[in-house]
N, CA, C and O atoms as CSV, one atom per row, in Angstrom:
chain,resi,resn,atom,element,x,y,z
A,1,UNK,N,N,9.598,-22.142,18.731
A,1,UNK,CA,C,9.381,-23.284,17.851
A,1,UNK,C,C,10.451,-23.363,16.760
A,1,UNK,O,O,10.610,-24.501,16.318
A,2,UNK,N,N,11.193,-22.439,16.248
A,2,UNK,CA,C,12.015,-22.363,15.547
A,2,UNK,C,C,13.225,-23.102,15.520
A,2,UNK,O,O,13.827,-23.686,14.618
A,3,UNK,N,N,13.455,-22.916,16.858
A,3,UNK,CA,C,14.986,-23.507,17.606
A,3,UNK,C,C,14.468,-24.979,17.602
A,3,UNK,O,O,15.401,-25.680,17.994
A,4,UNK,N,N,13.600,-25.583,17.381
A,4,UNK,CA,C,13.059,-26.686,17.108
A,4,UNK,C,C,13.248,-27.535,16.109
A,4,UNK,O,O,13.637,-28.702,16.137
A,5,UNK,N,N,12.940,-26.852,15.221
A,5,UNK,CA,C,13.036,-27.347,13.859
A,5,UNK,C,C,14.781,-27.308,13.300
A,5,UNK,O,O,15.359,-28.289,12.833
A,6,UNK,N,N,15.277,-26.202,13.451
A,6,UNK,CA,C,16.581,-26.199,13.273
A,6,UNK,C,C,17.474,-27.770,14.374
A,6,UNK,O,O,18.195,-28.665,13.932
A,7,UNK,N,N,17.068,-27.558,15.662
A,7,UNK,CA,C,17.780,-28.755,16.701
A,7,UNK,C,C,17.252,-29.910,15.542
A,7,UNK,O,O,18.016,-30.066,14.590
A,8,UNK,N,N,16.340,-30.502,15.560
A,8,UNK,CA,C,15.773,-31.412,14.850
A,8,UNK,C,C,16.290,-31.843,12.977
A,8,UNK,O,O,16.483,-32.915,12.402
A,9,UNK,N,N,16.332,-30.928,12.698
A,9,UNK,CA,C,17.374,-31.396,11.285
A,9,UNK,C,C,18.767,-31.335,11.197
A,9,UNK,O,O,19.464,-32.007,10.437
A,10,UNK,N,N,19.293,-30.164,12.333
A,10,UNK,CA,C,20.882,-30.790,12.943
A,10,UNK,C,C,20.839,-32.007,13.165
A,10,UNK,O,O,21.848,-32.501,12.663
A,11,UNK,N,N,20.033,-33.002,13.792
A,11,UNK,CA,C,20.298,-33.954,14.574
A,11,UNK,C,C,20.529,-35.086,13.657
A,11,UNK,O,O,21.351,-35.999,13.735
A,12,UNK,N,N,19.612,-34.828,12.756
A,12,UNK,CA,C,19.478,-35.903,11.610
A,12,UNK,C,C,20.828,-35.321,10.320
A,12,UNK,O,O,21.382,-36.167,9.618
A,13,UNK,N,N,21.200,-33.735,10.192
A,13,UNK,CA,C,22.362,-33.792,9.604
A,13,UNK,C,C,23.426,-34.067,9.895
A,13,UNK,O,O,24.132,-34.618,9.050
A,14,UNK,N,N,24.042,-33.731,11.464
A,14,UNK,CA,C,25.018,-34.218,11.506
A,14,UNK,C,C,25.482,-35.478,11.091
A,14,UNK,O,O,26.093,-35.635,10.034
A,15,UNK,N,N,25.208,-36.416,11.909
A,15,UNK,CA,C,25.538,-38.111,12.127
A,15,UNK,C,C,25.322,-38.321,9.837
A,15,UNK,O,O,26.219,-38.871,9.197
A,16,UNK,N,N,24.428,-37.931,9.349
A,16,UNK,CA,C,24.551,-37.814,7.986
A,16,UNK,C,C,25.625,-37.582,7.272
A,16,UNK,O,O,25.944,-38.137,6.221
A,17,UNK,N,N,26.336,-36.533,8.003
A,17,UNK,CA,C,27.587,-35.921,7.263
A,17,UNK,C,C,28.374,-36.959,7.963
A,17,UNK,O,O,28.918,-37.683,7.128
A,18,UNK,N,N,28.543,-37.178,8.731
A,18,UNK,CA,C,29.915,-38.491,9.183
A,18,UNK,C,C,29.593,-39.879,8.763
A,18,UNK,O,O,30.534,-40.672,8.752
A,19,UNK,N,N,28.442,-40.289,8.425
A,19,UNK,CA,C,28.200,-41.458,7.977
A,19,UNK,C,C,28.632,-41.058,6.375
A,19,UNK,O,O,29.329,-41.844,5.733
A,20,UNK,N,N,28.259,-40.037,5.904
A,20,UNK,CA,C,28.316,-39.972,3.860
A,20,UNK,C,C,30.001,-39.727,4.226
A,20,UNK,O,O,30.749,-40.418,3.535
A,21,UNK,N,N,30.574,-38.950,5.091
A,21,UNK,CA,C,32.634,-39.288,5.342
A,21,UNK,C,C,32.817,-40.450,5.068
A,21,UNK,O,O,33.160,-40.870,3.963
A,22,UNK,N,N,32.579,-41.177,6.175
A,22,UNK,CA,C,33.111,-42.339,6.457
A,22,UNK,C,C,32.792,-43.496,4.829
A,22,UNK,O,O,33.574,-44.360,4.433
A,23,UNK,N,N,31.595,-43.167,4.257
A,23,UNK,CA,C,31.094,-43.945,3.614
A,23,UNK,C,C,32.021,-43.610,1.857
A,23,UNK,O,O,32.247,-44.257,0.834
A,24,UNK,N,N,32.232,-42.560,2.254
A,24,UNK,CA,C,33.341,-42.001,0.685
A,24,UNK,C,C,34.247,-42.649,0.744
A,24,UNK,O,O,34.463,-43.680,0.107
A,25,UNK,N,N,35.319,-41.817,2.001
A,25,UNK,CA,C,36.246,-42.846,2.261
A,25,UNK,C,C,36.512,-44.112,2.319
A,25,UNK,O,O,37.564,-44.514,1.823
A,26,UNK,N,N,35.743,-44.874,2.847
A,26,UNK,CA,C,35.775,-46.487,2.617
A,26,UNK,C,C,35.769,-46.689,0.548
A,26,UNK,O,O,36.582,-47.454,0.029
A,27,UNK,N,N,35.161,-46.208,0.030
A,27,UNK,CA,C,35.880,-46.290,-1.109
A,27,UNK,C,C,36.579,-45.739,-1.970
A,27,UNK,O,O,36.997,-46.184,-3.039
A,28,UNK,N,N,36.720,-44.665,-1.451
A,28,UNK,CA,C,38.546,-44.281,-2.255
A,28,UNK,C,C,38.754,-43.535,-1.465
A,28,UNK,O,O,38.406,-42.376,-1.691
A,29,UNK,N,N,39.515,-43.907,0.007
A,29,UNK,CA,C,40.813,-43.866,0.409
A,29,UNK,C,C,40.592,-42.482,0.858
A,29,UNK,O,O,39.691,-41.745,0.459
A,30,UNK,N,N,41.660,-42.147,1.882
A,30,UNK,CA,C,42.427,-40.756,2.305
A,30,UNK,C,C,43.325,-40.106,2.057
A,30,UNK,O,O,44.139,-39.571,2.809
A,31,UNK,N,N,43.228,-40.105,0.811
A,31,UNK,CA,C,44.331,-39.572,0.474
A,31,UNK,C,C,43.619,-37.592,-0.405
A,31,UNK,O,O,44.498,-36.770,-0.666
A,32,UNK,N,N,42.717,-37.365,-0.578
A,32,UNK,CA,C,41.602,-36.184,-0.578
A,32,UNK,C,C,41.036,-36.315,-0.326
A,32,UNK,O,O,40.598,-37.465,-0.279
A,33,UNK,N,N,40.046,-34.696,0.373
A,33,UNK,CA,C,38.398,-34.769,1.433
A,33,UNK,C,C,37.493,-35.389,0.441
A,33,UNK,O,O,36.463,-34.729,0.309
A,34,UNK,N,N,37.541,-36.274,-0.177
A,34,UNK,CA,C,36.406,-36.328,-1.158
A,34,UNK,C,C,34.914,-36.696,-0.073
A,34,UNK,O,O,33.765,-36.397,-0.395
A,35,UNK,N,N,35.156,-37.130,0.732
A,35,UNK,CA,C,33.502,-37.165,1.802
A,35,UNK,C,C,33.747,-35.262,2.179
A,35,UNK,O,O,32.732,-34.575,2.061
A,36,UNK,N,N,34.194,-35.020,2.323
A,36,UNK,CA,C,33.698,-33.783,2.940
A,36,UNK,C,C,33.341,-32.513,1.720
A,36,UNK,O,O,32.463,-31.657,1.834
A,37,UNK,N,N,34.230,-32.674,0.633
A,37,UNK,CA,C,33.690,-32.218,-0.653
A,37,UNK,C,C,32.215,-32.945,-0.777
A,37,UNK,O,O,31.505,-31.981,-1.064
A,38,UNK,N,N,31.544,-33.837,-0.735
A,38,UNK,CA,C,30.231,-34.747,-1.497
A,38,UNK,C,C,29.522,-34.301,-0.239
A,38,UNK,O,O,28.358,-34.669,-0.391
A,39,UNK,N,N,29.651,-33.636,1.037
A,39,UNK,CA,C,28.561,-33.788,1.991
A,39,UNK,C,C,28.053,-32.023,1.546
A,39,UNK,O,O,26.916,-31.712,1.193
A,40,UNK,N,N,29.355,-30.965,1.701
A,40,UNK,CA,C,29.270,-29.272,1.337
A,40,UNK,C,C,28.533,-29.689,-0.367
A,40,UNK,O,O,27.720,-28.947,-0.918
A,41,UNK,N,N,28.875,-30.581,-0.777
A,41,UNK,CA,C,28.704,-30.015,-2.615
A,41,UNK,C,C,26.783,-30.336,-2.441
A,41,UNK,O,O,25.851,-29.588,-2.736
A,42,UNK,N,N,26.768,-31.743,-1.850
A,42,UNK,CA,C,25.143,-32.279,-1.402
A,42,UNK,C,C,24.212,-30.960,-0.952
A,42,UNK,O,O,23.138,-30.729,-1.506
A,43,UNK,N,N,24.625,-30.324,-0.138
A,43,UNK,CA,C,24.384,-29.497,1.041
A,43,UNK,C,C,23.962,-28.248,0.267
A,43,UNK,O,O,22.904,-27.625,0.353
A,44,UNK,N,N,24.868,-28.057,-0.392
A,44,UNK,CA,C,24.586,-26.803,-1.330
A,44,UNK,C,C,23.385,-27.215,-2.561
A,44,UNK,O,O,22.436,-26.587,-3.032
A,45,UNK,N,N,23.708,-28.004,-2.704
A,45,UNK,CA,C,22.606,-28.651,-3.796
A,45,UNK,C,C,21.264,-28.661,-3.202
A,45,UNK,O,O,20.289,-28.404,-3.908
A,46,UNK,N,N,21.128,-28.974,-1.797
A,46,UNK,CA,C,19.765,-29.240,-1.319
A,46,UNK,C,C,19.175,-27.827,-0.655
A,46,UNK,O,O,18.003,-27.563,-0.387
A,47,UNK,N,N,20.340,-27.026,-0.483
A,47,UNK,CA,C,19.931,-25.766,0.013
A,47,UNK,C,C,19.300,-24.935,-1.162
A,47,UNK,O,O,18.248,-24.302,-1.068
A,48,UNK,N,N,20.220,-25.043,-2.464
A,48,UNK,CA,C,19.266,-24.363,-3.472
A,48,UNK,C,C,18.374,-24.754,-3.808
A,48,UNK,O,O,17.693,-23.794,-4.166
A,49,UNK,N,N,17.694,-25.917,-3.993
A,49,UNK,CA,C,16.237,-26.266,-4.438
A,49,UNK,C,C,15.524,-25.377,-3.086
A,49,UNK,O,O,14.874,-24.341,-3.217
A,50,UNK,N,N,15.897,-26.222,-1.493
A,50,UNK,CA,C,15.066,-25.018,-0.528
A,50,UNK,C,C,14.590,-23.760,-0.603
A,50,UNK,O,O,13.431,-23.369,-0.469
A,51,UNK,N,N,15.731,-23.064,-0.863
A,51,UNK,CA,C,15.671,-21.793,-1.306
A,51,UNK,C,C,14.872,-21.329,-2.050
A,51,UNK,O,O,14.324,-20.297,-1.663
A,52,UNK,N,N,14.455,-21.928,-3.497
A,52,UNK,CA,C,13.821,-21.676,-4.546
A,52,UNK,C,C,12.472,-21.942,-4.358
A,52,UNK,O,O,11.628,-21.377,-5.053
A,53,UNK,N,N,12.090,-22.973,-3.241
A,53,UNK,CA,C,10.608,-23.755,-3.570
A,53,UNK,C,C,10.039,-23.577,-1.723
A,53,UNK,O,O,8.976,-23.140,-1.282
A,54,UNK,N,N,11.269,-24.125,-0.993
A,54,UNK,CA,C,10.579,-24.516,0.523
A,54,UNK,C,C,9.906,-23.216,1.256
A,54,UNK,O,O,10.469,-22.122,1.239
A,55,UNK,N,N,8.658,-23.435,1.898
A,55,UNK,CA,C,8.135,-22.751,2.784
A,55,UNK,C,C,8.808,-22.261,4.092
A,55,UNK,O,O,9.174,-23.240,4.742
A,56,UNK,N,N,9.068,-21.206,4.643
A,56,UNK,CA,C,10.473,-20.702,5.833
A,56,UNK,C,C,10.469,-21.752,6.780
A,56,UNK,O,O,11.511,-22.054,7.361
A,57,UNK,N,N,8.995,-22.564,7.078
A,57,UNK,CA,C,9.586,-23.682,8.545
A,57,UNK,C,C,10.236,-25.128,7.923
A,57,UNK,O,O,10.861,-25.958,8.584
A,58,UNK,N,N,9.879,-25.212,6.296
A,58,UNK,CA,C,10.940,-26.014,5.763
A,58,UNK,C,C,12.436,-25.480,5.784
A,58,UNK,O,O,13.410,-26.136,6.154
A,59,UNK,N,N,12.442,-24.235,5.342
A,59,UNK,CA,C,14.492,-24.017,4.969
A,59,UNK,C,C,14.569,-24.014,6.322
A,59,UNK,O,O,15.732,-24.319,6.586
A,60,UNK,N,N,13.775,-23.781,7.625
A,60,UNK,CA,C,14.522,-23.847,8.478
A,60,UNK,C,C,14.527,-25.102,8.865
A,60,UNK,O,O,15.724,-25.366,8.977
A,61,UNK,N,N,13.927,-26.024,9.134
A,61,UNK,CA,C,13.969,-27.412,9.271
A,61,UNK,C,C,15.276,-28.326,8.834
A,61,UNK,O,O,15.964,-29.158,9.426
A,62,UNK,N,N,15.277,-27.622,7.188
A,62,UNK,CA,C,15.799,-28.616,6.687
A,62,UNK,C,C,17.165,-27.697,6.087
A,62,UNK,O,O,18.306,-28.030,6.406
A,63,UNK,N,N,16.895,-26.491,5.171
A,63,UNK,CA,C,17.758,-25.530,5.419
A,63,UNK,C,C,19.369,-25.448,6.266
A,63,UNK,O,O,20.575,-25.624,6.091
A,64,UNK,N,N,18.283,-25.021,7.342
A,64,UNK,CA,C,19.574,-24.379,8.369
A,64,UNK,C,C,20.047,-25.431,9.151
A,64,UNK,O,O,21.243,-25.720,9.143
A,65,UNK,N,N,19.191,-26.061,9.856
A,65,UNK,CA,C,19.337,-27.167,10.761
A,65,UNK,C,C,19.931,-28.510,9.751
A,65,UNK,O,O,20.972,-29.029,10.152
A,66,UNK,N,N,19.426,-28.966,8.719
A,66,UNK,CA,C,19.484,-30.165,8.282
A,66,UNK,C,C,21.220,-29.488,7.430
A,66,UNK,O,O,22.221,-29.747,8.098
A,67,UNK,N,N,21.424,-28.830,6.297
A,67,UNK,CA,C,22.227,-28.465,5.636
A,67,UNK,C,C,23.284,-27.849,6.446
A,67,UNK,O,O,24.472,-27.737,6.143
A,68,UNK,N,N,22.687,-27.460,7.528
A,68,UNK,CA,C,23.618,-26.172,8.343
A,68,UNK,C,C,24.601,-27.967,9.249
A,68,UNK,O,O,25.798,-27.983,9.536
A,69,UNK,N,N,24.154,-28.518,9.351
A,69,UNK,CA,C,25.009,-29.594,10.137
A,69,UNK,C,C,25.462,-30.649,8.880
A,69,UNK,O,O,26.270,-31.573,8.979
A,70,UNK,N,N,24.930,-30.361,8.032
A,70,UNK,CA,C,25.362,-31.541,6.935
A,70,UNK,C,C,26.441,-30.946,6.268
A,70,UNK,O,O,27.173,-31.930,6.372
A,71,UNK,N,N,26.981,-30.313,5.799
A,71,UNK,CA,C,27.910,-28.990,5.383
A,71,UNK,C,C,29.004,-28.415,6.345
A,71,UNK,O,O,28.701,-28.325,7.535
A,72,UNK,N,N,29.880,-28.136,6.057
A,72,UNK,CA,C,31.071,-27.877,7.090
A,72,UNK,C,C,32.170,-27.132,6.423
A,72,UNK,O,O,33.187,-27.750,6.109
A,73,UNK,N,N,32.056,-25.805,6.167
A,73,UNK,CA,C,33.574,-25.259,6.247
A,73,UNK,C,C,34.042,-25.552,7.151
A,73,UNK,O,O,34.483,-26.670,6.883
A,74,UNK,N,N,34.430,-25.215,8.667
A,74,UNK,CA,C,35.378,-25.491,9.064
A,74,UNK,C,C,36.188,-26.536,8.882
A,74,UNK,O,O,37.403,-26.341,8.866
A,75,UNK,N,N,35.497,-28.219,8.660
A,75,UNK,CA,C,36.536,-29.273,8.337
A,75,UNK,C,C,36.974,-28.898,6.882
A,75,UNK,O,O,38.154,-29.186,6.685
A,76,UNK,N,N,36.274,-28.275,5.704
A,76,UNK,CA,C,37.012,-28.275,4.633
A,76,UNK,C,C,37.959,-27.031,4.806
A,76,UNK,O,O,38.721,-26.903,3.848
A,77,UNK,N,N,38.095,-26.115,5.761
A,77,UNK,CA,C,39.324,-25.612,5.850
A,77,UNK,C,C,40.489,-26.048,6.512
A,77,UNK,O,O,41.598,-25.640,6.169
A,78,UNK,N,N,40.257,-27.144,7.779
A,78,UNK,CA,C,40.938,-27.802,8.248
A,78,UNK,C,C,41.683,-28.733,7.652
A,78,UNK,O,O,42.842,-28.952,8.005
A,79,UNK,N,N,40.871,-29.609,6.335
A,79,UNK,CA,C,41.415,-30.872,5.418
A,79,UNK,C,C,42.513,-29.875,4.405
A,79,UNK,O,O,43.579,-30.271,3.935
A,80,UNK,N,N,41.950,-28.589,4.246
A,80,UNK,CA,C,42.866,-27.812,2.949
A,80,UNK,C,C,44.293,-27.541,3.438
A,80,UNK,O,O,45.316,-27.870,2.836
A,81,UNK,N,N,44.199,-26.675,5.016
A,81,UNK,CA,C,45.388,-26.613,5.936
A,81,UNK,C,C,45.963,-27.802,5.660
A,81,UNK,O,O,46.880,-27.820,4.838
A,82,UNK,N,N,45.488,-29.140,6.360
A,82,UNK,CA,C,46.179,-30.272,6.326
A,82,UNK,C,C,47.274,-30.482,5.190
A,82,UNK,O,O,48.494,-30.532,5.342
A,83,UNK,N,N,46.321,-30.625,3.665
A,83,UNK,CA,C,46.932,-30.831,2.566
A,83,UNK,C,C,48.577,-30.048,2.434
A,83,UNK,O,O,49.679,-30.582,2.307
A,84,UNK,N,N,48.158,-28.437,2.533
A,84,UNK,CA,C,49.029,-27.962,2.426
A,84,UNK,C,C,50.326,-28.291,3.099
A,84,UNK,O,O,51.425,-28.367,2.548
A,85,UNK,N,N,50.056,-28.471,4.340
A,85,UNK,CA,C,50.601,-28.232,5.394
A,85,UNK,C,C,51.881,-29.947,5.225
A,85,UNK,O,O,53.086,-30.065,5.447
A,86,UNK,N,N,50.954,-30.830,4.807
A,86,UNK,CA,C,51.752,-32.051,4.285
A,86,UNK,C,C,52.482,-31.880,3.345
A,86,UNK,O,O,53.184,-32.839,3.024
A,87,UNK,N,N,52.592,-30.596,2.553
A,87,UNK,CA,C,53.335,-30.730,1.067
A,87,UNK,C,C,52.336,-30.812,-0.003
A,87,UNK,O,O,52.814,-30.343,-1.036
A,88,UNK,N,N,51.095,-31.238,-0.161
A,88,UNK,CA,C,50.223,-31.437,-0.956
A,88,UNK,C,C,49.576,-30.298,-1.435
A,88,UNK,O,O,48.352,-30.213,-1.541
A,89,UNK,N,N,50.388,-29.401,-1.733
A,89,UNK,CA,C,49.862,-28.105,-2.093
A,89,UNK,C,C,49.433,-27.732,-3.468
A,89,UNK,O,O,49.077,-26.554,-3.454
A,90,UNK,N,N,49.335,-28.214,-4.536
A,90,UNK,CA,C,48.495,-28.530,-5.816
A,90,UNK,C,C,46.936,-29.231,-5.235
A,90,UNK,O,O,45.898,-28.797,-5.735
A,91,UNK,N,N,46.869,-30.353,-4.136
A,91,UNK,CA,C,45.526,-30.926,-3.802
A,91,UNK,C,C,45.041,-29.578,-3.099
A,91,UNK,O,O,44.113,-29.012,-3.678
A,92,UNK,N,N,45.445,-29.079,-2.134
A,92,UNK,CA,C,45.016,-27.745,-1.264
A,92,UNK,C,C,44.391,-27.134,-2.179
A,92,UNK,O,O,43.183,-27.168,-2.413
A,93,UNK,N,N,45.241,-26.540,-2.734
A,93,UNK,CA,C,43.917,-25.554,-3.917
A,93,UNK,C,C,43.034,-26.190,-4.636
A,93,UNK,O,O,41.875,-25.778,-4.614
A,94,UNK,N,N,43.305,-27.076,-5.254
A,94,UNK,CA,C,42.267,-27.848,-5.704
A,94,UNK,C,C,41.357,-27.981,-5.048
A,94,UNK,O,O,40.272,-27.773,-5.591
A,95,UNK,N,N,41.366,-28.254,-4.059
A,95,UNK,CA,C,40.049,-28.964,-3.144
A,95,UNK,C,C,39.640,-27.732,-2.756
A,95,UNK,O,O,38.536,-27.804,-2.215
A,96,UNK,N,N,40.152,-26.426,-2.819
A,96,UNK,CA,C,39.749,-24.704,-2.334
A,96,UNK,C,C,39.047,-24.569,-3.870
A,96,UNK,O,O,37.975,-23.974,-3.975
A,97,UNK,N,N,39.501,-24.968,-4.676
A,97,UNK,CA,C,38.700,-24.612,-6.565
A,97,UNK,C,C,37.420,-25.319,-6.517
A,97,UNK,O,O,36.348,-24.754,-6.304
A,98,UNK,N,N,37.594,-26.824,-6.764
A,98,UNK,CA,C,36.963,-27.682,-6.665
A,98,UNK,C,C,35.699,-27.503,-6.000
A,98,UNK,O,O,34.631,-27.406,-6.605
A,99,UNK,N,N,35.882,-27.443,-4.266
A,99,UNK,CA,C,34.643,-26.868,-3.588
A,99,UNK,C,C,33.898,-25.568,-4.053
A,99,UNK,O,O,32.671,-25.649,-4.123
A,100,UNK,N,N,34.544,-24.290,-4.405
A,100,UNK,CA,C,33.964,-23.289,-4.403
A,100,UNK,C,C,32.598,-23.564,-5.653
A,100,UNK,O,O,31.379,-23.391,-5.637
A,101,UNK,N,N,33.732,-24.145,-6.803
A,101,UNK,CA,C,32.912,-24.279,-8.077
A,101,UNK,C,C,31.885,-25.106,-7.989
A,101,UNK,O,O,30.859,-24.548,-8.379
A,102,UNK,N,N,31.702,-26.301,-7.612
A,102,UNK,CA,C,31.117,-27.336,-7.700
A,102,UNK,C,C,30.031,-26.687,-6.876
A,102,UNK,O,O,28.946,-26.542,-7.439
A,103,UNK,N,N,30.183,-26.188,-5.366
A,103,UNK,CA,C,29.105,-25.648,-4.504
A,103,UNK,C,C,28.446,-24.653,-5.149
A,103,UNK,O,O,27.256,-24.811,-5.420
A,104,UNK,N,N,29.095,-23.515,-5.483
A,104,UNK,CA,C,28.343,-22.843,-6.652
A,104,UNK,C,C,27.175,-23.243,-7.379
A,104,UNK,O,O,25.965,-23.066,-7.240
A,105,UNK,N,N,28.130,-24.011,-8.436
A,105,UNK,CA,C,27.132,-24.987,-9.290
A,105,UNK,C,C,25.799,-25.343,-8.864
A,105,UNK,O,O,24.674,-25.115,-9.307
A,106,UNK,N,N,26.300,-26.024,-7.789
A,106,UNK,CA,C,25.254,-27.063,-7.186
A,106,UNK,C,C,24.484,-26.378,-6.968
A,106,UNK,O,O,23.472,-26.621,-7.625
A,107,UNK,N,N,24.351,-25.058,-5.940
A,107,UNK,CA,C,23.745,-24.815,-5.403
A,107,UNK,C,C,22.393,-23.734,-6.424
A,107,UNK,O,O,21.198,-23.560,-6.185
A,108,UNK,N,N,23.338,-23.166,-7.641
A,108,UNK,CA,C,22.330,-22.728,-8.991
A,108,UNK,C,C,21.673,-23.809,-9.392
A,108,UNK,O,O,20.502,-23.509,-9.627
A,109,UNK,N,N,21.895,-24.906,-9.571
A,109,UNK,CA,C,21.781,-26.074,-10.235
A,109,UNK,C,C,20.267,-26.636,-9.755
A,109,UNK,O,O,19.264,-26.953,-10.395
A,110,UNK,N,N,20.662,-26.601,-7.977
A,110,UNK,CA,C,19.667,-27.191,-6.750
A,110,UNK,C,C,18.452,-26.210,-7.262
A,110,UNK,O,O,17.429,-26.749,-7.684
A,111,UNK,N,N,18.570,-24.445,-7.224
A,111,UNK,CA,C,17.718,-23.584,-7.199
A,111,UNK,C,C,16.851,-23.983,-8.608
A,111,UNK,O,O,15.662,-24.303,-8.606
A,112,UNK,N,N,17.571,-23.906,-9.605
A,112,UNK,CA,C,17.352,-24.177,-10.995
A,112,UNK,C,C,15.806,-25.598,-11.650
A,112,UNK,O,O,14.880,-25.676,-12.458
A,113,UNK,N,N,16.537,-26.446,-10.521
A,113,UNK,CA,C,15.672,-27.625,-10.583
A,113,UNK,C,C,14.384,-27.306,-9.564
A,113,UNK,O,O,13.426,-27.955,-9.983
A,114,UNK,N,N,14.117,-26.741,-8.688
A,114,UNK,CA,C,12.949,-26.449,-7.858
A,114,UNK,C,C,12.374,-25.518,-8.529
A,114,UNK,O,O,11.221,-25.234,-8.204
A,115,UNK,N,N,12.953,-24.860,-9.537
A,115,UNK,CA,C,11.788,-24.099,-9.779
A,115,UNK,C,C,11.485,-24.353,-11.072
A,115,UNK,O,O,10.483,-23.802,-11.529
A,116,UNK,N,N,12.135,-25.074,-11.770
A,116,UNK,CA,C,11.710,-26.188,-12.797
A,116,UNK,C,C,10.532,-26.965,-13.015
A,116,UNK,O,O,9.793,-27.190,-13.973
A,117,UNK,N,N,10.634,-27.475,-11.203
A,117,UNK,CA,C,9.620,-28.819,-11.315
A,117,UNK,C,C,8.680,-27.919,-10.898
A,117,UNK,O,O,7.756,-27.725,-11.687
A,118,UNK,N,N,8.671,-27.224,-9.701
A,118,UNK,CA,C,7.604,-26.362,-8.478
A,118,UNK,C,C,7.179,-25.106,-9.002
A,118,UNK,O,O,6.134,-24.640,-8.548
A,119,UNK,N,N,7.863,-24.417,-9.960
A,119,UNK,CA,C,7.667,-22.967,-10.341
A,119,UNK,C,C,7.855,-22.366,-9.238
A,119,UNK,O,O,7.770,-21.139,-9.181
């Protein structure tokens, strides 16, 4: 039943994370991951409230499956390569700073607020 719940909030995270891409981008441009920074920074944010408050067939539901497909190192190491790799090597780290901190954040931030509201 497990592999259930995880398939089932992949399904609904993925296509999430390429729709919130596509949907950044359409307003400001390609020129930084800013959709793929806002889907990992989201992701982390929603994983720490989970963490703090959800019952295990929620984090896994929504957790692993939902966050685990909504969230993506590999493309934000792929977009950082890119940067660099174009010359854009001030954005590269940035977007390597940027993510770490912000996910961080978020993700104390996410925990912080669930147990705020939920104890």
């Amino acid at each position: 039943m497990n592999w259930l719940l995880v398939l089932v909030g992949a399904a609904v995270g993925a296509p999430l994370r390429y729709l919130t891409d596509r949907a950044v981008h359409a307003r400001v441009g390609f020129g930084f991951p800013w959709g793929t920074l806002t889907v990992n920074v989201g992701g982390c944010a929603l994983l720490g409230l989970l963490t703090a408050v959800a019952p295990p067939d929620v984090r896994l539901l929504l957790g692993t499956g939902l966050c685990g497909a909504l969230s993506t190192y590999s493309t934000f190491s792929f977009e950082t390569l890119k940067l660099a790799q174009n010359g854009s090597r001030g954005a590269a780290l940035g977007n390597v700073a940027l993510s770490l901190g912000a996910g961080l954040a978020a993700v104390y931030a996410g925990a912080g607020v669930g147990r705020a509201i939920w104890g």
